[in-house]
ROVO-258942 format. One record per atom (N, C-alpha, C): y, x, z. Coordinates in steps of 0.2 Angstrom, whole numbers, plus 5000, padded with zeros to 4 digits. Example, Ala and Ser with C-alpha at 12.3 -4.5 7.8 and 13.67 -1.06 7.14 Angstrom:
2
497250665039497850625039498450665039498950645035499550685036500050645039
END
This chain:
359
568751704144568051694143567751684150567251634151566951594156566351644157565951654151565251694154565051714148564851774151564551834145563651864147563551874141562951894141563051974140562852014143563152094142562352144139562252154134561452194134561552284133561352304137561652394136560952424135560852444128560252454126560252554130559452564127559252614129559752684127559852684119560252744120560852744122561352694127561852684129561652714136561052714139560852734147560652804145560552834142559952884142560352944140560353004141560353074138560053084134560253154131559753184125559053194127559053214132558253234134558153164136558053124135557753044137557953014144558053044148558253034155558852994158558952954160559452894162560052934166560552924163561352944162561652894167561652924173561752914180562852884177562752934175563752944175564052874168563352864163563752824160563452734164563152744167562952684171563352674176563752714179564152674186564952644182564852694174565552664172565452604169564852594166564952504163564752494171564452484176564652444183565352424184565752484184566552484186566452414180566652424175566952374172566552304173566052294172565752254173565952204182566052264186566452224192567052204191567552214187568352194186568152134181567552114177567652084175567252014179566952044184566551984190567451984193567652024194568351984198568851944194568951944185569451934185569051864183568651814186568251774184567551754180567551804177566951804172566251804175565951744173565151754175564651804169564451854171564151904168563351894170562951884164562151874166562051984161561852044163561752104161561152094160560452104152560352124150560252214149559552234154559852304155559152324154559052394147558652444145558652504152558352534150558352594154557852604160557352534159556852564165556152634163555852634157555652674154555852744155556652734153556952824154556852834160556952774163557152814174556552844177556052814174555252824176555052884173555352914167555152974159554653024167554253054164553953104169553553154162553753204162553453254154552853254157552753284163552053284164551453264164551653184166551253134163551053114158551753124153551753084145551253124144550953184145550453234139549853204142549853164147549253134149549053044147549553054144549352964141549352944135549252884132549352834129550052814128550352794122551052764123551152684126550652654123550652584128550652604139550152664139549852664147550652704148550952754145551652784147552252724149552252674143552752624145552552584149552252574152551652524156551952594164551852644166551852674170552552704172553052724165553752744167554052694169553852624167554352554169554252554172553452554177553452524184553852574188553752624187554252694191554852674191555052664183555852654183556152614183555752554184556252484185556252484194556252514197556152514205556652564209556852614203557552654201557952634199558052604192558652564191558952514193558552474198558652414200559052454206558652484208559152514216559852554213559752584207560452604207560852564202560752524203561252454201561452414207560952424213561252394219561452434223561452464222562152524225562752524225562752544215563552544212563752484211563352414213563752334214563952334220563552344226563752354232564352394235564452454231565252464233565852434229565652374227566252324225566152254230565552274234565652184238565052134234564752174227564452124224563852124224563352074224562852064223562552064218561952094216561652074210560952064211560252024205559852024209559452034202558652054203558452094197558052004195557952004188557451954184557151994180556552004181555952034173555451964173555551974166555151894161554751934157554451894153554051904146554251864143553951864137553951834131553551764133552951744136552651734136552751684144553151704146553451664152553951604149554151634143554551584139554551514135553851524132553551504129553551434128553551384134553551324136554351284137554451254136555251204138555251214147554651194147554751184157554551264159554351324156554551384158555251414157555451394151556051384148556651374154556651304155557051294158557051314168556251324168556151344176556751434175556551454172556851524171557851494171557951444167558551444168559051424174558551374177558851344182558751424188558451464189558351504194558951564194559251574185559951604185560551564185560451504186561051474188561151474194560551474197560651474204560951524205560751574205561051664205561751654203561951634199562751624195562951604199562951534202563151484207563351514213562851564215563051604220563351654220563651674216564051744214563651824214562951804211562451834212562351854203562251904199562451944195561551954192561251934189560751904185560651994184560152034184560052094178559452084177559252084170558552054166558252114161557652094161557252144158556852124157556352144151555652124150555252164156554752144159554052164162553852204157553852274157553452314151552952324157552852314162551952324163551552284163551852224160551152194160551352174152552052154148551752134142551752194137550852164136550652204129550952174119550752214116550952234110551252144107550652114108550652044103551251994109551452004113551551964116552351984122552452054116553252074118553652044115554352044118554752044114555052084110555452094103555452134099555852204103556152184107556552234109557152184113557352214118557952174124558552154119558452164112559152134111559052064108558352044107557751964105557951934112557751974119557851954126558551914125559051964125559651934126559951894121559751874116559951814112559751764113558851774117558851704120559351684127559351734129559751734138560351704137560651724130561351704131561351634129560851604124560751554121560751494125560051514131560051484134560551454141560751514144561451504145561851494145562051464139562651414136563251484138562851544134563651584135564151574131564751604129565251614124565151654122564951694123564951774120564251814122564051844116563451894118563751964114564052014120563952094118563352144120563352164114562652214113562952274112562752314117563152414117562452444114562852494108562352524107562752574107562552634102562752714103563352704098563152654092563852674089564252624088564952634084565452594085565252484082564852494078564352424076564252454068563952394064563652394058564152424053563952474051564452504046564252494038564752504033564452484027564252534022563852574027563452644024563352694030562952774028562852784033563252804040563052794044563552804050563852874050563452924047563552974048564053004042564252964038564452964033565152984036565653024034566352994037566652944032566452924027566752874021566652824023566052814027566052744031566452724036566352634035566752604039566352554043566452524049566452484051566652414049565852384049566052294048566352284052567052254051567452214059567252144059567052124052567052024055566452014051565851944053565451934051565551844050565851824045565751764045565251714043565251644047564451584045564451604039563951584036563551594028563651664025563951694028563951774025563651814028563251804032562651854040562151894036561951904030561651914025561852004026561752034029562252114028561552184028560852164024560252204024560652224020560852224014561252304011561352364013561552344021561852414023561352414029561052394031560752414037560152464036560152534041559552554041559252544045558352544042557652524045557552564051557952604053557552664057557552624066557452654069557352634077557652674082557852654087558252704089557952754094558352804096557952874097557352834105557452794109557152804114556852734117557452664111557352594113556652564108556452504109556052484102556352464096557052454097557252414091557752434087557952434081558452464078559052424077559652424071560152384069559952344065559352324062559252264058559052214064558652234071558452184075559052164077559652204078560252174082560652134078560552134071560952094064560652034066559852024064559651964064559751934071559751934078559951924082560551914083561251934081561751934083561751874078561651864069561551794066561551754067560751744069560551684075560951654080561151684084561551674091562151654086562451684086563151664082562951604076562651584074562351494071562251464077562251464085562151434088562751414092563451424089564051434091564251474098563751544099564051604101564251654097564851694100564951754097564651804099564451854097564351914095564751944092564652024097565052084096564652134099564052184092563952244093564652304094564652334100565052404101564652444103565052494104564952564107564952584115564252574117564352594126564452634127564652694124564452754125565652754127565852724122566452714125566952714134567552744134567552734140567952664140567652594145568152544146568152484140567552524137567452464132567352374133567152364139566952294140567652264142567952304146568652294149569152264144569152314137569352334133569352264129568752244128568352184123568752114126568452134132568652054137569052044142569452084143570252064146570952104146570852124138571552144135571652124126571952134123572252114117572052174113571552224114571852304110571452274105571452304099571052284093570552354094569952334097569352384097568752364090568752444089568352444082567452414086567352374082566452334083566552294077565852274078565652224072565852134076566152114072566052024079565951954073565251944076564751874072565351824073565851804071566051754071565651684073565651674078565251574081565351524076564951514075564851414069565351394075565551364069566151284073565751224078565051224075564551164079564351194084564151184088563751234094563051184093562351204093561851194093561651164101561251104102560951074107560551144112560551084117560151154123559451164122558951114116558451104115558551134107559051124104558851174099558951214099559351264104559151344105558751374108558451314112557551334114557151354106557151304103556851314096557051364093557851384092557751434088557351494090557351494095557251604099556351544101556051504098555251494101554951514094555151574089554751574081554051614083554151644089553451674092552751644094553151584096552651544100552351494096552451484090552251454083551651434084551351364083550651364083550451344075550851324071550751304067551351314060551151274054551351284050551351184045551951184044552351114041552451134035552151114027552551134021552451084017553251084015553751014012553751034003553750974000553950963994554650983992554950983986555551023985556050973987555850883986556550853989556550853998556050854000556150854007556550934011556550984005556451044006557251044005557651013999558151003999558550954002558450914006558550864011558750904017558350944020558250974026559151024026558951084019559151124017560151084016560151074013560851034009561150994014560850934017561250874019561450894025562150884026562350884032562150824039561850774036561550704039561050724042560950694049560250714054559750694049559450754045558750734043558250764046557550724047556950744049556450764046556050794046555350794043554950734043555050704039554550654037553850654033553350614036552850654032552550624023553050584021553150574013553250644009553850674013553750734010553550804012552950794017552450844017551950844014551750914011551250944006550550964008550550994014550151044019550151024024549851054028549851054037549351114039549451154042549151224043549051244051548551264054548551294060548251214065548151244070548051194074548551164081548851134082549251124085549251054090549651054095549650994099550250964098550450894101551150854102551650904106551850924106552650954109552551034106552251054103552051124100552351144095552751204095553351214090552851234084552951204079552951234072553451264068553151304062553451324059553551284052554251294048554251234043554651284036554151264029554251304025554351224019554551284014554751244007554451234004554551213996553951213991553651283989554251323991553951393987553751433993553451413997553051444004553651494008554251474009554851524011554851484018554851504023555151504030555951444031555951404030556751374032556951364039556251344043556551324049555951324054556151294059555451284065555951214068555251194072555451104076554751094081554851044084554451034089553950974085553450974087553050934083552950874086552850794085552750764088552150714089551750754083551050734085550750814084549950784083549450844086549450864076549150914075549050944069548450874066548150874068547450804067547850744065548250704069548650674067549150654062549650734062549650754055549650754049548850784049548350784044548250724041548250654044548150584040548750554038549350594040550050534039550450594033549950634031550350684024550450614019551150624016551350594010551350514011551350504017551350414017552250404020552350344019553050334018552950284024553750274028553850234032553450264041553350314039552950314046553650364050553550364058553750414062553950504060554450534061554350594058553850624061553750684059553450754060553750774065554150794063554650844069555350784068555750764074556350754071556750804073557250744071558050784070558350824077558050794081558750814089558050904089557450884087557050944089556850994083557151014080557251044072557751084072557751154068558051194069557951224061558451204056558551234050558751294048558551344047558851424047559551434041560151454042560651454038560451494031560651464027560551514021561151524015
END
C-alpha cells in the first residue's frame, strides 16, 4: 500500500482520567515509523490536543466551548512537540497542519490545503492534522476528526483510511456483550449497518460509532478502504499494513469505480450547502438508477430553495423531499428559478460535478 490516512481518536490517546497516554503514543509512532520506512506515505490524523491541555482547575472555571477553545490551545503545542521528538529519534520529520471546516469550503481552499501536503509528502515530511478547536465554534466544526479524516484521505487520493478507536470495530450488538461479534467485512450496497450501532459518544472525543459508519461509507463509495480497529492494540498498524495476520476490525470494502478528485470534493462539501435542487420522480429515478452520466436537468426540476451562486454546492432531493445527493451548481439560484421544467436547456448541476448518495 502506497499511502494511508491513519486517524487515532481521542480515547486511543487518553487515560481513564482524561489525560494523554504518553506510552500508548510513542507505540503507534514506533509503528507508524516502520511503516514511513517500509515505503508507505502516512498523512496522521491526530485527536488528543484537548486531553494534553485537560487542567481540573480550570475546567471548574469555564464554559465547555471557552474549556476546548483553552485546553487545545495548551494541548496542541504539547502534542505536536511530543510527536516531534518521538519522530525525531527515528530520523523522521513531521510537520503540524490545523484546518477548519470552513478553510475547506472553497475548491481553491480545497485544493490550496492539498497541494501544501503534498508538498510535505514530497519531502518526506509526515502531515499530523487537526481541527483548530480555538477558533472553530459550534456551526462551523467539524463533526468530529473522523469527518476530518475522510475528507483528508479523499482528498489525497489514499488507498486506505484507518480509524483507531478503543474497540476491536463495529460489532453486531453490544460490545460489552461477550455473544458479540465483530463485523469483519462491509460490502458496496450493504454500508446500511444503524441496527447495530450505538448513538452514544465517546468518553472524551465528539463523536461516536455511527459518525465513524457513515464516514467510513462514504469514503469507501469513493474507492477507498476502510478499516475501524483497536488502537489500544500492540502493533496494530504494523499488523494491518505489512503482514498477512488476519486481525479482527471491521473493513468498508472500496467500490470498484473510484470517484473523480472533484467529486470527492463534493462529497465531504454537505456542510457548505448553499442551497437546495428538488426533482420530480423521473428525474429522481434517472439520477438514482442509471448507470449513464446523467445530470440534473431543469425539465425535471420541481423547486429551487435557498439562495445560491454559479459554482456553489447544492444540495439535491427527490420527489418525496429525501436527501439523494449534492453537485456544484452552474448557475445562480435566480437563474435557476426561470429555467424550472423547460426542456433543452443546459444542466443544473452536471454530471462530472454531482455526486449521487449510494442507496
Amino acid at each position: 500500500m502506497k499511502r494511508v490516512a491513519i486517524k487515532i481518536g481521542s480515547n486511543v490517546l487518553t487515560k481513564a482520567d482524561g489525560t494523554l497516554d504518553y506510552t500508548r503514543m510513542s507505540a503507534l509512532v514506533d509503528q507508524i515509523a516502520d511503516l514511513h520506512r517500509s515505503g508507505v506515505e502516512v498523512i496522521l490524523i491526530s485527536s488528543g490536543a484537548v486531553a494534553a491541555g485537560r487542567n481540573k482547575a480550570l475546567a471548574d472555571k469555564l464554559d465547555a466551548v471557552s474549556q476546548r477553545q483553552l485546553f487545545s490551545a495548551i494541548g496542541q503545542v504539547k502534542l505536536i512537540n511530543r510527536y516531534f521528538m518521538l519522530f525525531r529519534d527515528y530520523g523522521i520529520t513531521c510537520g503540524q497542519v490545523l484546518t477548519t471546516k470552513e478553510s475547506l469550503g472553497t475548491r481553491g481552499h480545497y485544493l490550496n490545503q492539498r497541494n501544501c501536503m503534498q508538498v510535505m509528502i514530497d519531502n518526506q515530511v509526515i502531515p499530523i492534522v487537526n481541527e483548530n478547536d480555538t477558533i472553530s465554534v459550534t456551526e462551523l466544526m467539524f463533526t468530529d476528526n473522523d469527518e476530518l479524516s475522510g475528507l483528508l484521505a479523499a482528498m489525497m487520493d489514499c488507498e486506505a483510511l484507518i480509524i483507531l478507536s478503543n474497540i476491536d470495530g463495529i460489532f453486531d450488538g453490544n460490545p460489552a456483550d461477550p455473544n458479540s461479534k465483530v463485523i469483519r467485512e462491509v460490502l458496496p450496497g450493504k454500508r446500511d449497518l444503524s441496527a447495530y450501532i450505538q448513538t452514544g459518544k465517546s468518553s472524551f472525543g465528539r463523536g461516536g460509532m455511527q459518525t465513524k459508519t457513515n464516514i467510513a461509507s462514504k469514503v469507501a463509495d469513493e474507492g477507498i478502504q476502510v478499516i475501524i480497529a483497536n488502537g489500544k492494540k500492540d502493533n496494530i498498524l504494523t499488523d494491518l499494513l505489512l503482514t498477512d495476520k488476519d486481525v479482527v476490525c471491521t473493513r468498508f470494502v472500496a467500490s470498484a469505480v473510484a470517484a473523480s478528485s472533484v467529486k470527492k470534493w463534493i462529497a465531504h462539501s454537505e456542510g457548505f450547502a448553499k442551497g437546495e435542487i428538488h426533482l420530480d420522480a423521473g428525474a429522481s429515478s434517472a439520477l438514482a438508477e442509471s448507470d449513464l452520466a446523467t445530470s440534473v436537468l431543469p425539465v425535471g426540476v420541481t423547486e429551487i430553495k435557498g439562495n445560491f451562486e454559479e459554482d456553489d454546492i447544492v444540495k439535491i432531493f427527490d420527489e418525496k423531499g429525501v436527501q439523494i445527493g449534492l453537485g456544484k451548481a452552474q448557475y445562480s439560484s435566480a437563474e435557476a428559478l426561470k429555467l424550472i421544467g423547460k426542456k433543452g436547456e443546459k444542466p443544473i448541476v452536471h454530471y462530472d460535478y454531482l455526486c449521487i448518495f449510494e442507496r
